[in-house]
N, C-alpha and C positions, 0 to 999 in steps of 0.2 A: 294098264301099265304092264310093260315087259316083264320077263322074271329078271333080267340081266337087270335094268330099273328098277325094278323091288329091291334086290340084293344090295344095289348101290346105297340105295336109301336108308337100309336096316345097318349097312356095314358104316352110314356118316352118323346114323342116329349115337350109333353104339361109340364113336367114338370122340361125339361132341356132347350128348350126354349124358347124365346118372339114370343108368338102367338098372335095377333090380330083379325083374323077375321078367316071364314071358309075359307075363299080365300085362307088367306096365309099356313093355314093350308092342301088344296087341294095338292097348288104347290109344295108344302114340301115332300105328301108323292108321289106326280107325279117322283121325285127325286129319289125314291125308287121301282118304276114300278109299283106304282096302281094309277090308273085311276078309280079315285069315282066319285059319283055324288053325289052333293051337299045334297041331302035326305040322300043317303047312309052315307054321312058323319056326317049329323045333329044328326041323329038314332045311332049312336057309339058313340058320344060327349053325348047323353042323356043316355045311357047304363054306359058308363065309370063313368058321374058324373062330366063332365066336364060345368064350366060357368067360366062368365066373374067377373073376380077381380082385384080390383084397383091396379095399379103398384106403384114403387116409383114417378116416373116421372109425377103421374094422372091418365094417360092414362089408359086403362080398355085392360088386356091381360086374355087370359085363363088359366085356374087355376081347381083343383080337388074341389069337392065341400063336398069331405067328405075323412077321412082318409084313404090314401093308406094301411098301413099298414107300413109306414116306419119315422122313427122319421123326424124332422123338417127340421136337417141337410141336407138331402137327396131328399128335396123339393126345389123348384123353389127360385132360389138367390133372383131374385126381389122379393120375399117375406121377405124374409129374412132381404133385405136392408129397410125394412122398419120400423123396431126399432130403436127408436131414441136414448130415455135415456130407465136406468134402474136403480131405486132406488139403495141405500147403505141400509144396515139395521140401524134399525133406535131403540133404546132404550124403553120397552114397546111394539115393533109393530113389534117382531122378528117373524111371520107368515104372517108379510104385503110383499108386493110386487108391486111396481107401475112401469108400462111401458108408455111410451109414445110414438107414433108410427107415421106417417106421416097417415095425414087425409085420412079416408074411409076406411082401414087398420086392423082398431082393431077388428073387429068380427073374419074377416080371422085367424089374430094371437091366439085369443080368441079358437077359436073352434083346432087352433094345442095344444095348451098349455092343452085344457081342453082333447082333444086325449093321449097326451102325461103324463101326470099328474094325471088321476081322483082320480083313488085313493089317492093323494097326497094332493088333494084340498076339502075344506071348502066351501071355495065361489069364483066365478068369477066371475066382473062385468066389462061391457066394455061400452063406449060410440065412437064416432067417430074415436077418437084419442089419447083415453087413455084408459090403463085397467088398471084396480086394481085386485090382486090375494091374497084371504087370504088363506095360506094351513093350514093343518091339527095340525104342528106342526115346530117350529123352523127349526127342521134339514130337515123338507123336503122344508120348506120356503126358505132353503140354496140351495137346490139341485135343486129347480128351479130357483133360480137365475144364479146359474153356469153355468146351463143348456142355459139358455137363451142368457146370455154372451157370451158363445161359439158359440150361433148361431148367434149371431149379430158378433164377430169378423170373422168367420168363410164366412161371405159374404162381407169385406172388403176386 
């Protein structure tokens, strides 16, 4: 297998899914008939942009550390499950947007929304467990709301 093949493989594993450690990630692609060694494997996890990001459950699984190039939908469930609420619009604050997300969470969602959105967005501000989104304008405050909603029902 290629390395460009390998990479692909380690970058669909990681993001279809729960990986934990280099371990489990070895035995996964041993599964597939390569037999790496744990350098070989750390140096393709650092190439890809692969680290460790909070799950629902706590627990810290691997995760892309920058945009694949594919919207949110097409990203790892357990990311996904980790929107909680999602404002209604609210009267005066039709460019607001507030998420609340389970703790450790919100930078991860933060950095898809701001992938997915820039042009769309004003500001975005995140803390552990909440973001606030202000877009640019009403109807794109909508379209990331839909957006968001479809990806939080879309991992139930």
């Amino acid at each position: 297998m290629k390395k460009s093949e390998r990479l692909n493989l380690i970058k669909k594993m990681v993001l279809e899914q729960t990986i934990e450690t280099q371990h489990d990630l070895l035995a996964r692609l041993k599964e597939y008939g390569l037999e790496l060694t744990q350098a070989t494997i750390s140096r393709d996890m650092n190439e890809i942009g692969i680290v460790k990001i909070p799950s629902e459950n706590g627990r810290y699984i691997y995760g892309l550390s920058q945009d694949s190039g594919k919207k949110l939908v097409q990203r790892p469930a357990s990311i996904r499950r980790t929107i909680l609420t999602i404002s209604e619009p609210m009267p005066g604050l039709d460019t607001h947007l507030f998420l609340q997300v389970i703790p450790g969470n919100a930078m991860v969602i933060k950095k898809y929304v701001t992938a997915d959105f820039s042009d769309r967005l004003f500001a975005i501000l995140a803390d552990d467990d909440s973001i606030l989104v202000i877009a640019k304008t009403a109807a794109d405050c909508e379209l990331i709301r839909q957006t968001v909603t479809k990806w939080k029902e879309s991992a139930q």
